[in-house]
N, C-alpha and C positions, 0 to 999 in steps of 0.2 A: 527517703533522703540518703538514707546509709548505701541503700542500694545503687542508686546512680552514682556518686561516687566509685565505689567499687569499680560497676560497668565501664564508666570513663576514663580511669587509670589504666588498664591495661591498654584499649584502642590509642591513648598518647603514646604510650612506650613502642605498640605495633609502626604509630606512626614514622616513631622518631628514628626507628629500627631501618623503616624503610626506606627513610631518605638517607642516611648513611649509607645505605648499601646503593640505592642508588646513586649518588656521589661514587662512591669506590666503584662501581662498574664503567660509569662516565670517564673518571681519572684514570684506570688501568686503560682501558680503551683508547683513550687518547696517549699514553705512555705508547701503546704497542704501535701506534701511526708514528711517534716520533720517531721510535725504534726500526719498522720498515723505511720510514724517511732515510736516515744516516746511514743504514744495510744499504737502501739503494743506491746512496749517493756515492759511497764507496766504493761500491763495485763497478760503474760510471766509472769513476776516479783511475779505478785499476784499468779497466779496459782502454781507457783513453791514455795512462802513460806507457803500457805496454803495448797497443795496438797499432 
C-alpha cells in the first residue's frame, strides 16, 4: 500500500509539470504570431504611407 502511493505521487507531479509547460509553449507560441502579426501589419503600414 505504502508503495503505490509513493509510485503515484511522483507520475502526478510529472503530470502536472507537463501540462504547464505545455500551456507555456502553447501561450508563448501564440504571443510570438501575435508578435509577427503587428511586425507585419506595420510594416504594411509603413510601406503603404510612404510608397
Amino acid at each position: 500500500m505504502l508503495q503505490k502511493t509513493l509510485s503515484t505521487k511522483p507520475l502526478s507531479k510529472m503530470r502536472e509539470r507537463a501540462f504547464e509547460g505545455a500551456f507555456l509553449g502553447i501561450a508563448l507560441i501564440a504571443m510570438a504570431g501575435w508578435a509577427y502579426f503587428i511586425v507585419l501589419l506595420s510594416v504594411k503600414f509603413f510601406f503603404w504611407l510612404f510608397g
